[in-house]
Residue frames as qw, qx, qy, qz and C-alpha x, y, z in Angstrom:
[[0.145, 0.733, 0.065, 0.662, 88.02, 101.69, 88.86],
 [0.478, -0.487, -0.446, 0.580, 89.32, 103.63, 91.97],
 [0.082, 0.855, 0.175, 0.481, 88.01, 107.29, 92.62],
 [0.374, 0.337, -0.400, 0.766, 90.49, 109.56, 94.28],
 [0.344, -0.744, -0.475, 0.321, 89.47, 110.88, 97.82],
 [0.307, -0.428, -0.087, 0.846, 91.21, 114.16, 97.08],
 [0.388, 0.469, -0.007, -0.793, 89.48, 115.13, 93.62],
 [0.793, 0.530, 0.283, -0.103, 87.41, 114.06, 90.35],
 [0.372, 0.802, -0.408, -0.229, 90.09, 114.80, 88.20],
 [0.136, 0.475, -0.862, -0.116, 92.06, 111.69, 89.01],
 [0.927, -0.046, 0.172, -0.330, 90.39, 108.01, 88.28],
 [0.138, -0.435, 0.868, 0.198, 92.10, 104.85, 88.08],
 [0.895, 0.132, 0.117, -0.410, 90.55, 102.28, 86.03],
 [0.787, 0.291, -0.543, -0.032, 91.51, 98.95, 85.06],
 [0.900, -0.432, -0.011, 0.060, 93.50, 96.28, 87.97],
 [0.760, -0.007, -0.202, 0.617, 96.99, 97.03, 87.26],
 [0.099, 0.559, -0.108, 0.816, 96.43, 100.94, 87.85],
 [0.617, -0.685, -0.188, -0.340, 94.19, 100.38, 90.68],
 [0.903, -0.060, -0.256, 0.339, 96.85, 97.07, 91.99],
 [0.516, 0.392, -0.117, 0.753, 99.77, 100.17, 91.63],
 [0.372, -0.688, -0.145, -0.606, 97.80, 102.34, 93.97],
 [0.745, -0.608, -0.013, -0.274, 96.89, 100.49, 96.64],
 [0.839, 0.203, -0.203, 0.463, 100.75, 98.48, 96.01],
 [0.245, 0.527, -0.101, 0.807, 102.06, 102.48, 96.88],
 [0.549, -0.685, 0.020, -0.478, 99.98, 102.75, 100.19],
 [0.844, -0.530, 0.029, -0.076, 100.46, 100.21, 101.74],
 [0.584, 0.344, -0.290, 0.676, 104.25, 100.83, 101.18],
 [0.016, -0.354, 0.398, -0.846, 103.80, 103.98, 103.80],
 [0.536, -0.394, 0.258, -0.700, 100.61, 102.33, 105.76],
 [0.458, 0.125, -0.866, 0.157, 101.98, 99.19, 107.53],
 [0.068, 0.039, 0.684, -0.726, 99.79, 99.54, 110.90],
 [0.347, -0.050, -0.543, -0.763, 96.70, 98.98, 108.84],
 [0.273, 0.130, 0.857, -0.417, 93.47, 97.91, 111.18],
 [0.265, -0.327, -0.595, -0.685, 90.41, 97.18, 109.26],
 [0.305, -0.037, 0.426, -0.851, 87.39, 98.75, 112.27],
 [0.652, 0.207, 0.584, -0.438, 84.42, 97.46, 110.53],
 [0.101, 0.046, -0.605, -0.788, 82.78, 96.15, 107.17],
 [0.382, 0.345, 0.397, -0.760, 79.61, 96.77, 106.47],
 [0.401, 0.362, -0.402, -0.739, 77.04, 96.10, 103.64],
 [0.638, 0.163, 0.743, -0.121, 75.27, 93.53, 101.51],
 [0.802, 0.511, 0.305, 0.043, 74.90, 92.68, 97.73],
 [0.479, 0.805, 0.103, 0.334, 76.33, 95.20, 95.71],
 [0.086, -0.817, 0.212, -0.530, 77.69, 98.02, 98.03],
 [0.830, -0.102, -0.428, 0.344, 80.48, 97.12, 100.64],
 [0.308, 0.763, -0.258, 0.506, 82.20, 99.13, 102.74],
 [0.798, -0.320, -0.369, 0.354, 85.21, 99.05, 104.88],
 [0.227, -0.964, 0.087, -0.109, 86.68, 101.16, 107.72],
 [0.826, 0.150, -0.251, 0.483, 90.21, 101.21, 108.00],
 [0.200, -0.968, 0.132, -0.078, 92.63, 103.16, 110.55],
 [0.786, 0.079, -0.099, 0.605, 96.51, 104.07, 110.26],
 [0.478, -0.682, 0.128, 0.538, 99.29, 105.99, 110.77],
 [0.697, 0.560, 0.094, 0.437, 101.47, 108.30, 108.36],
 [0.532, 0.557, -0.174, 0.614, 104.13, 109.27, 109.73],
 [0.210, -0.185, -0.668, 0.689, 102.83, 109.16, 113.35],
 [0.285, 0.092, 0.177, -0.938, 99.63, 110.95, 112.42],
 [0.457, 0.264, 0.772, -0.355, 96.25, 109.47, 112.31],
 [0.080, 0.237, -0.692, -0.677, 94.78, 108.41, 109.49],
 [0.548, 0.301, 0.728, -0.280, 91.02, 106.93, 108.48],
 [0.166, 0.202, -0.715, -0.648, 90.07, 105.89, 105.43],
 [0.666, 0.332, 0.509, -0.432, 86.36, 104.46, 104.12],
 [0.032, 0.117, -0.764, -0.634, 86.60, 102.29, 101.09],
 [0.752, 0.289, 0.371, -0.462, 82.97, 101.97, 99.16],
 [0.418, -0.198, 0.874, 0.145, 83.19, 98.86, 97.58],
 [0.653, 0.396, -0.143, -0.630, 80.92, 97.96, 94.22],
 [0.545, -0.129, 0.799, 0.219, 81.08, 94.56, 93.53],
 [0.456, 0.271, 0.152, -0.834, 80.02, 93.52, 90.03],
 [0.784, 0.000, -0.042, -0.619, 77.85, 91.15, 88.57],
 [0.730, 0.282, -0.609, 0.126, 80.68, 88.40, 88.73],
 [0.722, -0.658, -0.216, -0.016, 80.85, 89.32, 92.25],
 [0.711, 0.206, -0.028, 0.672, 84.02, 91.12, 91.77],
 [0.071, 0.771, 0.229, -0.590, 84.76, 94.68, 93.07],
 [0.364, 0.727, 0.457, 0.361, 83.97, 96.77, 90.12],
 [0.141, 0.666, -0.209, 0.702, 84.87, 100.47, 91.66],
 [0.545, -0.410, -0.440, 0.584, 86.32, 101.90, 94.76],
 [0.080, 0.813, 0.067, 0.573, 85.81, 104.96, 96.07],
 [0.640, -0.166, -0.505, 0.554, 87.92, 106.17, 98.98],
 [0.135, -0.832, 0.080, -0.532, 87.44, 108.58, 101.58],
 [0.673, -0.302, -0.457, 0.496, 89.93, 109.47, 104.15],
 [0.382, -0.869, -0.110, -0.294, 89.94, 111.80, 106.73],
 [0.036, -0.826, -0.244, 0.506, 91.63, 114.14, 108.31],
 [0.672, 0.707, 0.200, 0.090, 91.90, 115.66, 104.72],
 [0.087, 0.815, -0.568, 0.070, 96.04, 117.12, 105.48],
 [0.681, -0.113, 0.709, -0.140, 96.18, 113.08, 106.26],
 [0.770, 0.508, 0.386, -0.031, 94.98, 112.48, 102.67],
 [0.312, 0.922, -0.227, -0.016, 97.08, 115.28, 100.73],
 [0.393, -0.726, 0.561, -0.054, 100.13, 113.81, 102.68],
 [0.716, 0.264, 0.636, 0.111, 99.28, 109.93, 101.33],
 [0.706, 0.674, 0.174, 0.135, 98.71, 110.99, 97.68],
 [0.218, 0.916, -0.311, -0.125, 101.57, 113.01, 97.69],
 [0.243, -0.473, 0.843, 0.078, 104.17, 110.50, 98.74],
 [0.835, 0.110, 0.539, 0.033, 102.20, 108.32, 96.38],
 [0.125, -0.336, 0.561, 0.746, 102.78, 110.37, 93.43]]
């Protein structure tokens, strides 16, 4: 499952909706740097910083792994939040 950064209303669930997502970013965020990851059992999480379109871009995935040791849900927050709108839109 992947929870929108912009609102509850939109979840992805399952691996090919999730796959299609992240497939659609990283189409427009090629300059991807991963800053840190962080965490331990369960609960992961990674900083990431780009560009769209020459404008700055951060993003925090929390990670859930579960009990197979798989992630299980994502939840994304990115920042500066006309940065985010900008992403989802040109994902569609």
């Amino acid at each position: 499952m992947l929870r929108s950064p912009l609102t509850d209303a939109f979840v992805f669930i399952g691996r090919r909706e999730v796959a299609q997502v992240f497939a659609a970013a990283f189409d427009l965020l090629r300059d991807i740097e991963i800053v840190a990851v962080t965490g331990s059992g369960p609960d992961w999480v990674v900083h990431g910083a780009n560009t769209l379109r020459g404008r700055s871009l951060e993003e925090i995935q929390w990670l859930r792994l579960g009990d197979d040791g798989l992630i299980a849900e994502v939840t994304l927050f990115i920042r500066p939040a006309p940065a985010a709108i900008r992403l989802f839109a040109r994902i569609g």
